[in-house]
Structure formats: structure tokens, C-alpha cells
C-alpha positions in Angstrom: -23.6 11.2 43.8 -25.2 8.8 41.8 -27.7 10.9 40.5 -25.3 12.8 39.0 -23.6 10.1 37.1 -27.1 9.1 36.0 -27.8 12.2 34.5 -24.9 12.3 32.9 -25.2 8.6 31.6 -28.6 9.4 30.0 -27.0 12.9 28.7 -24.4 10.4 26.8 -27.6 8.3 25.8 -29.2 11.2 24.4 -26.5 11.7 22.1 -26.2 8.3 21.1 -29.7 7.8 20.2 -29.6 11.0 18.3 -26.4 10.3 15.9 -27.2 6.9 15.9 -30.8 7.8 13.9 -29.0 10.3 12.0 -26.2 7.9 10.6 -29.3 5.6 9.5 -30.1 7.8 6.8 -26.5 7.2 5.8 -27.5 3.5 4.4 -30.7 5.1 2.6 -27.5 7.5 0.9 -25.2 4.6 0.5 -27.8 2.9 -1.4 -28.8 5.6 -3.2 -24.9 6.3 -4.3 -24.4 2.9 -5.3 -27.5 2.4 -7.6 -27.0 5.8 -9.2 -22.8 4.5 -9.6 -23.6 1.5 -10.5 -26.5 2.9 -13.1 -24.1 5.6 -14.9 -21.5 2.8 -15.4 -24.2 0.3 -17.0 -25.8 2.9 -19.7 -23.7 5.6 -19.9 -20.0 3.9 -19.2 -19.5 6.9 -16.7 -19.0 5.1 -13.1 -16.8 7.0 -10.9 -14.2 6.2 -8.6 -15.2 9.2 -5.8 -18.6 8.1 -6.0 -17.5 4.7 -4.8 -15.4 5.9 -2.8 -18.1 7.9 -0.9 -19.8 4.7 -0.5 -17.1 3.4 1.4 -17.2 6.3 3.6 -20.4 6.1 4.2 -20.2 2.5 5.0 -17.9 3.2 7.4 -19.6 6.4 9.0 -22.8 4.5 9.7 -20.5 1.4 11.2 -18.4 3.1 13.3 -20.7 6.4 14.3 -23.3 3.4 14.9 -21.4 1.8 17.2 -22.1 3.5 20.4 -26.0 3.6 19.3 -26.2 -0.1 18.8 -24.6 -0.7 22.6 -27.0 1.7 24.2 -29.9 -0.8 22.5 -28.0 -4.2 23.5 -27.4 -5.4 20.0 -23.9 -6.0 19.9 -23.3 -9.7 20.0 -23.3 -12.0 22.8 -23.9 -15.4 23.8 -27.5 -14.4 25.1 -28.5 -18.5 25.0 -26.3 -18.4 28.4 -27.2 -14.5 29.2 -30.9 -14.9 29.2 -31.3 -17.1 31.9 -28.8 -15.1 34.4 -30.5 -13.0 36.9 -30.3 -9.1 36.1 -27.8 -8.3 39.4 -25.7 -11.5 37.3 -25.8 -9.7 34.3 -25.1 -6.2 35.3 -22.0 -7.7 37.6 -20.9 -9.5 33.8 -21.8 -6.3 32.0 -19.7 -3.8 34.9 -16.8 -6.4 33.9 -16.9 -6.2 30.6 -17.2 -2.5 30.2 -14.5 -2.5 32.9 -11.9 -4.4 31.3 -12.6 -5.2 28.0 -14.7 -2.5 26.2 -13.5 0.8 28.2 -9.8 0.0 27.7 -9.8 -1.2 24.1 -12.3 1.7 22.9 -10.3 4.3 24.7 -7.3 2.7 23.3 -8.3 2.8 19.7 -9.8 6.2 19.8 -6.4 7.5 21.1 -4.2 5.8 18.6 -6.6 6.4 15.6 -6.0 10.1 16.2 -2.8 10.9 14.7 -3.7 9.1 11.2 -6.1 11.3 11.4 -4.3 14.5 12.0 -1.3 13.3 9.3 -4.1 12.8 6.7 -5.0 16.3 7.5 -1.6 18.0 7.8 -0.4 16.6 4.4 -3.9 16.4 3.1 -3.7 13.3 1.9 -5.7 12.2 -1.0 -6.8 9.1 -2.3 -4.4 7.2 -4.8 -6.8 6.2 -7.4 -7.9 8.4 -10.3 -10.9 10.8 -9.1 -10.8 9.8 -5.7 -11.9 11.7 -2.6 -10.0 13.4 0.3 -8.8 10.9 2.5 -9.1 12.5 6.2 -12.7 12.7 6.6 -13.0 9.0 6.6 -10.0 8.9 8.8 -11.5 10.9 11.3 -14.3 8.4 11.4 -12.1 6.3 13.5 -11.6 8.6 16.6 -15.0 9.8 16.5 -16.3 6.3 16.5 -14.4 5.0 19.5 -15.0 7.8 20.9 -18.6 7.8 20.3 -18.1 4.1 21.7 -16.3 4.9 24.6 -18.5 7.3 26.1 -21.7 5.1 25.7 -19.6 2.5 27.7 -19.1 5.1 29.8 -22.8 5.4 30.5 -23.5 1.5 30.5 -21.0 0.9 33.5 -23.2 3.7 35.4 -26.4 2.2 34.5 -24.7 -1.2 35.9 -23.3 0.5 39.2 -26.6 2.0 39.5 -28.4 -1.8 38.7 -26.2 -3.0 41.3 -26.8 -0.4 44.1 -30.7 -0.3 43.5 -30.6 3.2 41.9 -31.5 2.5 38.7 -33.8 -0.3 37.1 -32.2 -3.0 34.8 -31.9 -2.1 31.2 -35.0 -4.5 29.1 -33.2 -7.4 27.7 -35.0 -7.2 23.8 -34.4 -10.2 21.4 -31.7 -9.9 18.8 -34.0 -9.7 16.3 -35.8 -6.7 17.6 -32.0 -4.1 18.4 
């Protein structure tokens, strides 16, 4: 039985990893966006309002699509001074309860009520209120997807704990900070 929630956690890890290196071409774009904004307003008193506005999105995107990629490398933040020198079965236990009662609940949670902003920004297609500014439910749908995203990968780490704890599955590698 817990094969099959081990394949199905590195299924979820699959798609993670491969959204996750996707989205970090969205800060090469974001970059881009904002130098070539930030140029046309300098020498050519052109900036634009949508193309800032983009940037925002895609600020968001790679935060919140990012999210379930940087849990599935360990880099969200933690007090790893006190976690490094726990023994991996100690870790996995804090981990399962965590992902149990913190991260599972409140990703689900905001996932589910970040949906119907995003469907009312559809149904009414709502628009930004600034002069030459972009569709607003693309960026709202960020939300859903994101917790979502989120969710599942916690999803994945509480089965890679379970499996820690029952011997069917080796403990994840513990990287520094710096290296996530």
C-alpha cells in the first residue's frame, strides 16, 4: 500500500520540479519587462502601466507557482539551528506534524477560498482600474493554482514522512539554506 502512495508522491514531485523550473524563467521575463519599462519611460517618456502590471503578475506567478517547488527542495524557512541536530525519525515525526496540521489545512484552505475571486474576476471580467492595465483574472487564478500546487507537494511530503517513519523510504538529504 505504500508503494502506491510513493509512486504517487514522486508523480506529484515530478510535477513540481517541472513547473517549478519553468516559472524560473519567469524572473529572467520579469527582469527583462522591467528594464525594457523602465528604459521606454527614461528616453522615450513611454512607460506603460500593463507592462508593469505584467511584472506584478509575473512576480506573483513565480512566487506562488514556486511554492510547492521550493517545499519539495526544503527551502522554505525553518529554525534548522534546532532542526539539524534532530535525528531524521525526529524530523520526519516534526515534519508529518506539520504537514498534518499546519501546512495541509491552511494550503487546502486558501486554495478553496481563493477560488471564487477567481471565478468573479472571470464572470464579470474584471479589468484593472488604472489606465492601460491588464485583465485581472489571470493573476487571480494564480492563487488557487498556487495552493493548490502547494497542497499537493505537502501531500507528497507527508508520504515521504510515513514512509521515513515505517522504513520504506530513505530520509529526504537535509541541504544548507544556501544551496535550496
Amino acid at each position: 500500500m505504500i508503494d502506491a502512495f510513493l509512486a504517487l508522491s514522486r508523480l506529484i514531485d515530478r510535477m513540481n520540479e517541472a513547473i517549478g523550473r519553468f516559472v524560473m524563467w519567469g524572473v529572467l521575463v520579469a527582469t527583462l519587462v522591467a528594464t525594457g519599462n523602465a528604459l521606454a519611460k527614461h528616453f522615450f517618456g513611454q512607460g506603460s502601466n500593463a507592462w508593469l502590471e505584467a511584472q506584478w503578475y509575473l512576480f506573483g506567478a513565480i512566487f506562488l507557482l514556486g511554492a510547492g517547488y521550493t517545499l519539495r527542495h526544503n527551502g522554505h524557512v525553518r529554525i534548522d539551528v534546532i532542526h539539524q541536530h534532530l535525528s531524521a525519525r525526529t524530523r520526519a515525526w516534526i515534519d508529518l506534524a506539520g504537514g498534518l496540521l499546519f501546512l495541509l489545512p491552511f494550503a487546502g484552505l486558501l486554495a478553496w477560498l481563493s477560488w471564487p475571486l477567481f471565478a468573479e474576476s472571470w464572470r464579470i471580467q474584471e479589468m484593472s482600474p488604472d489606465a492601460g492595465g491588464l485583465v485581472r483574472w489571470p493573476v487571480k487564478l494564480l492563487l488557487p493554482l498556487g495552493f493548490g500546487l502547494l497542497f499537493l507537494q505537502g501531500v507528497s511530503e507527508v508520504i515521504k514522512r510515513i514512509g521515513v517513519l515505517t522504513g520504506s523510504h530513505a530520509a529526504p538529504e537535509e541541504k544548507p539554506v544556501e544551496e535550496v
